[in-house]
C-alpha positions in Angstrom: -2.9 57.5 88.2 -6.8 58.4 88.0 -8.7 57.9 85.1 -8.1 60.9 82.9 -4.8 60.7 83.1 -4.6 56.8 81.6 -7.1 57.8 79.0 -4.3 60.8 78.2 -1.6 58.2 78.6 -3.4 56.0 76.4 -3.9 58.6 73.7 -0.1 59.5 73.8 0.8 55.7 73.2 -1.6 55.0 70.4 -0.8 58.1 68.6 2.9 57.0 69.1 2.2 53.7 67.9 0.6 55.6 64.4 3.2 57.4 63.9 5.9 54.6 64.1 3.4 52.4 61.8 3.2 54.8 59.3 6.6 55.6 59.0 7.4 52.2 58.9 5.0 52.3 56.0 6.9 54.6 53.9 10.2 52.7 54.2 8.3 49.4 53.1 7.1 51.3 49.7 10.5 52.8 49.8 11.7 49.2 49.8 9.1 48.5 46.9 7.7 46.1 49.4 3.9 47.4 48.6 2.1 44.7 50.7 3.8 45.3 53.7 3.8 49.0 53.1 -0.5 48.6 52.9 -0.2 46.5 55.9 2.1 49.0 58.1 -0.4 52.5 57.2 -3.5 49.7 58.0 -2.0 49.2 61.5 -1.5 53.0 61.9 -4.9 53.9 60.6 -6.1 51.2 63.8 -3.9 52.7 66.0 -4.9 56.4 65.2 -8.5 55.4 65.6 -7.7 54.2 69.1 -6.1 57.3 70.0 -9.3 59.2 68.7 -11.3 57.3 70.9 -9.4 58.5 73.9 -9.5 62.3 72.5 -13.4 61.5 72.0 -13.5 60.5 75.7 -12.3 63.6 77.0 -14.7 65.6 75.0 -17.2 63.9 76.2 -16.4 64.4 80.2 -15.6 68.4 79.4 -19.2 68.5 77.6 -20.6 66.6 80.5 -19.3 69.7 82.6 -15.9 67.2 83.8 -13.4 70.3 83.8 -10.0 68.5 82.8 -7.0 71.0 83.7 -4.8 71.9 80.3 -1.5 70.8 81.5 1.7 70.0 79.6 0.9 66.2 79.3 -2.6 67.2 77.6 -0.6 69.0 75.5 1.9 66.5 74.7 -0.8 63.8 73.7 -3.0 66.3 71.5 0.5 67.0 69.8 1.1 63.4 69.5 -2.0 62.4 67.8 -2.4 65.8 65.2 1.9 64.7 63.9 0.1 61.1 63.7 -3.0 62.3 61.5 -0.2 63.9 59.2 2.0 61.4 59.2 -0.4 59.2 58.1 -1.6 61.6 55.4 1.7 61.7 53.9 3.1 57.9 54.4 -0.5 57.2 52.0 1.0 60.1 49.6 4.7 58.4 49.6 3.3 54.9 49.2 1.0 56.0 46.3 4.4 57.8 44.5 6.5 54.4 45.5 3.8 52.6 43.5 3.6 54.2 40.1 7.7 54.6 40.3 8.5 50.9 41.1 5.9 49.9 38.1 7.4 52.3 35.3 
């Protein structure tokens, strides 16, 4: 595996990890568990950050004139990490609504 593609692989599985965290986010405030729900989205903001870095990488070598082809696992990992970005978006959005129900 050369170096672009770990930095792709590494994208995919931080994005993945964002996803899952912020998911499990929404089921904590779901739960009315609020602490744990904070905790979860925290981990997936980390996580997403990570992922960013690795997207930042790769702009960097394609401005530094390092042509990366566009192949389906590019693809994959750019998908991964834009669902994350929402995902995240909306678990803060759930957990926000959780909290003003559960305290009424």
């Amino acid at each position: 595996m050369d170096e672009q593609e770990q930095i792709v692989i590494n994208l995919i599985v931080n994005a993945g990890s964002a996803r899952s965290s912020a998911i499990e986010a929404i089921q904590y405030a779901k739960a009315g568990d609020m602490e744990k729900a904070n905790e979860s989205l925290q981990q997936a903001k980390e996580s997403v950050n990570e992922a960013h870095h690795s997207q930042t990488e790769m702009i960097q070598a394609e401005i530094r004139g390092e042509k990366t082809p566009l192949n389906l696992l590019m693809v994959h990992a750019q998908d991964h990490l834009m669902t994350s970005l929402v995902v995240i978006d909306l678990a803060q959005e759930f957990i926000d609504i959780y909290e003003k129900v559960n305290n009424k």
